[in-house]
N, C-alpha and C positions, 0 to 999 in steps of 0.2 A: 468527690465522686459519689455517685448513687450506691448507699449502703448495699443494697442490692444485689453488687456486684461479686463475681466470685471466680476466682481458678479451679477448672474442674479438677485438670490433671495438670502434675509439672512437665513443662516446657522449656528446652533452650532456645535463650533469643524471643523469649515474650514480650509484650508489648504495654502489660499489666500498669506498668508504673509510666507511663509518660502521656495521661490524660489531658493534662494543661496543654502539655507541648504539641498535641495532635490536633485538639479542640483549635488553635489560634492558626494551625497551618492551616486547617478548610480553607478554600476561597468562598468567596460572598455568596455566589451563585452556582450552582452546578444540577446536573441532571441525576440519572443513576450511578450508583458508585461501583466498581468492579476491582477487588479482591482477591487476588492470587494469592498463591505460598499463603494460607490461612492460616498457618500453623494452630495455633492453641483458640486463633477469634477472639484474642484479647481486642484487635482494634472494632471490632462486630460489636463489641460486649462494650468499648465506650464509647462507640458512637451512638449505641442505643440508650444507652444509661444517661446520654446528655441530649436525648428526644428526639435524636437525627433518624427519621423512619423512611430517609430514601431507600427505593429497593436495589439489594444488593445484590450482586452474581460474585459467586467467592468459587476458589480451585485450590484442589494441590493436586502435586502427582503422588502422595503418598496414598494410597488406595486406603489401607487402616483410617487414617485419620481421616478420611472423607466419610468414609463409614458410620466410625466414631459420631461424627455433628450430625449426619443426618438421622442415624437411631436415637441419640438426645432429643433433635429436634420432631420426629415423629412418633416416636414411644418411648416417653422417657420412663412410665412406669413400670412396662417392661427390664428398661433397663435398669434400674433399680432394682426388681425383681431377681435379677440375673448375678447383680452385685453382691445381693446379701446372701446366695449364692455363695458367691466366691468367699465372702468376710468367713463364713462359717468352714468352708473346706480349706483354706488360705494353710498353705504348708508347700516348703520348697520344692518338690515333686510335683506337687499339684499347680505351682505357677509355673513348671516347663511343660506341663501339660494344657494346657490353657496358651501360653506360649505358640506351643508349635502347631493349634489345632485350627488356625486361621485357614480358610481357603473364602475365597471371594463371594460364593453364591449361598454363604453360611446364613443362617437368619439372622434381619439387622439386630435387635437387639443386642442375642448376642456376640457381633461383632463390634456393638460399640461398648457394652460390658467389659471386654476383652481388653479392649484397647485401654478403660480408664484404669483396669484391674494393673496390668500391665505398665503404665507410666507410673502411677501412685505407688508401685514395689520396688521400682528401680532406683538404683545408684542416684542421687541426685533430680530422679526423674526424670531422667534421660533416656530415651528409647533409642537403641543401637541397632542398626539394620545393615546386614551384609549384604555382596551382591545379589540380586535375584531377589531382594525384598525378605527375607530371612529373618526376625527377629535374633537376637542373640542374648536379651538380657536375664539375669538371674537376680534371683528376687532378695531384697535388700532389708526384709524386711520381716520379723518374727510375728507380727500379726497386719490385718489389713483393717483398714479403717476407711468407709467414706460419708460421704453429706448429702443425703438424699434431697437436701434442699438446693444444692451445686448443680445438679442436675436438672432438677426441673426447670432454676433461673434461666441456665445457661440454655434450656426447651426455650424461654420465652425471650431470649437475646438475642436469637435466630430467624427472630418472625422475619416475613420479608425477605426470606434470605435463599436464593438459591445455590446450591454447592457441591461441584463437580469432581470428577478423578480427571484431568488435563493437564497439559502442558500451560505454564504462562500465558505465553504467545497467542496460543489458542483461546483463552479467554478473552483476551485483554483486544484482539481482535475484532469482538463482537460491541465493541463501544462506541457510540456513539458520539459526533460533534457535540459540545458541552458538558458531557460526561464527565467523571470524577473516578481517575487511576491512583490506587494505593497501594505500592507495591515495596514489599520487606522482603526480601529475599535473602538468600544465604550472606553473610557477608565475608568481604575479601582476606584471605590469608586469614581465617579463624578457623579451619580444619571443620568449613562446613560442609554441609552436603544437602542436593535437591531430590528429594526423596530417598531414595538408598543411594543415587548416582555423588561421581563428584560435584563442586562448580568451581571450572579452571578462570584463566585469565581469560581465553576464547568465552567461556560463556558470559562473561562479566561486559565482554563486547557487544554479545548478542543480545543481553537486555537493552543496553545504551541504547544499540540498532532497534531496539522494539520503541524503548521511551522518543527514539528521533522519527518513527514512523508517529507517535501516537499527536508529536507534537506537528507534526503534517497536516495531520488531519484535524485540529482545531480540540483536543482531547485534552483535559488536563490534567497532570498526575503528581504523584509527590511519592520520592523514593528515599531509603534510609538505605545507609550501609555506612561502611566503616572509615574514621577520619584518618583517611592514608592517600599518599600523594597522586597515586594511581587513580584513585575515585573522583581526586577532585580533574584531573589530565581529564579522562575522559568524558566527564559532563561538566568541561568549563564551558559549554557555550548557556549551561541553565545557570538558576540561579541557586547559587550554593551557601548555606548557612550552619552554623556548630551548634550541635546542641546536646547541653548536658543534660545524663539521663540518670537512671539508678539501675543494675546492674543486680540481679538476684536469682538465682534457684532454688527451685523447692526444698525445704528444708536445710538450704545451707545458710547457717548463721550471720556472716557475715555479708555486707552490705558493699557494692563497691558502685563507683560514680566514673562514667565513661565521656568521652565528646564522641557523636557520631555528626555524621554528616547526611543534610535533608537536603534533596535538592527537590524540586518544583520549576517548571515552564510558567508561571501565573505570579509569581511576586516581582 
């Protein structure tokens, strides 16, 4: 993979490690690619790192984290500015103060400051959000440390890239015949969650029903979740394949190796 490449902030359910396995699922041809559940733009960061400059339209409903990419992506010195900021006042108080002082029409930088200050302090880098969108984490961390160089990459990994606060659906809507759907979404029975919301067994239907509309309309896509019997019931009419991936969080030592399940309308 392109040395290049970097995690700004830790993410559960990153995409960071399974560049081979993404690169061979593309299909030959496709038009614009569209991006939902963006989480961390690990799959942004290698489809660019491997030259792919289709343009992108990426969503989540996590509002922060849409924030987050697009102050990267349109003032990263800013936000850099912001962060060394933080490195230098970085104290438990000071990270619930920072914390709780999010409100939406805040200046981007520092909302996307915020957001990396924020995961880079947490437990595991895990950002924990209660109803109502609420952060809740406390800081894990006796000093703070970042890579003003993570930053700027992760500016130029974005190029081409548009990126929304939406629902799925509502993206993934606006695609076009021959288009190229990549969708990672919470996976089943892992105590995920789609923005601060749950995702039940009901919503796990209503993606399918989105993937069987997209496959109507002549759309191609390629979806990951988890290898459980459930997952494979409901999309046995695509084409279902295992694959082993590598399994990590920030900062935790140990390494563990998972089978998920990729399914794709095009193989």
């Amino acid at each position: 993979m392109n040395t290049m490449y970097t995690k700004l902030f830790g993410f559960a359910g990153g995409k960071a490690d399974t560049t081979d396995q993404l690169m061979s699922y593309l299909p030959s041809e496709y038009g614009d690619i569209y991006l939902p559940c963006i989480g961390r733009a690990d799959i942004i960061q290698i489809l660019r790192a491997n030259s792919v400059e289709k343009h992108i339209y990426a969503s989540d409903i996590n509002l922060r984290l849409v924030l987050c990419h697009n102050a990267v992506k349109r003032c990263p010195e800013e936000v850099i500015s912001v962060l060394e900021e933080h490195r230098q006042k970085h104290s438990p108080d000071y990270y619930i103060e920072i914390r709780d002082r999010f409100h939406p029409n805040m200046p981007l930088a520092h909302a996307g400051a915020d957001f990396i200050y924020i995961a880079n302090n947490a437990y595991w880098g895990v950002i924990r959000m209660a109803a109502g969108g609420r952060c809740t984490n406390i800081s894990a961390r006796t000093k703070f440390n970042f890579s003003s160089s993570a930053v700027r990459n992760h500016s130029r990994f974005l190029r081409s890239t548009d990126i929304v606060a939406e629902d799925y659906a509502a993206t993934v809507s606006l695609a076009k015949p021959g288009d190229l759907v990549i969708i990672d979404p919470p996976y089943f029975q892992q105590g995920s969650v789609y923005g601060c919301l749950g995702f039940s067994d009901d919503d796990h239907y209503r993606l399918r029903n989105v993937c069987n509309n997209l496959h109507r309309r002549n759309i191609r896509f390629l979806l990951t979740n988890s290898n459980k019997d459930f997952m494979r019931s409901i999309y046995r009419n695509y084409c279902i394949e295992e694959v082993v991936i590598k399994r990590t969080i920030r900062r935790r030592k140990n390494v563990n190796y998972a089978t998920e399940l990729w399914v794709t309308n095009y193989f």
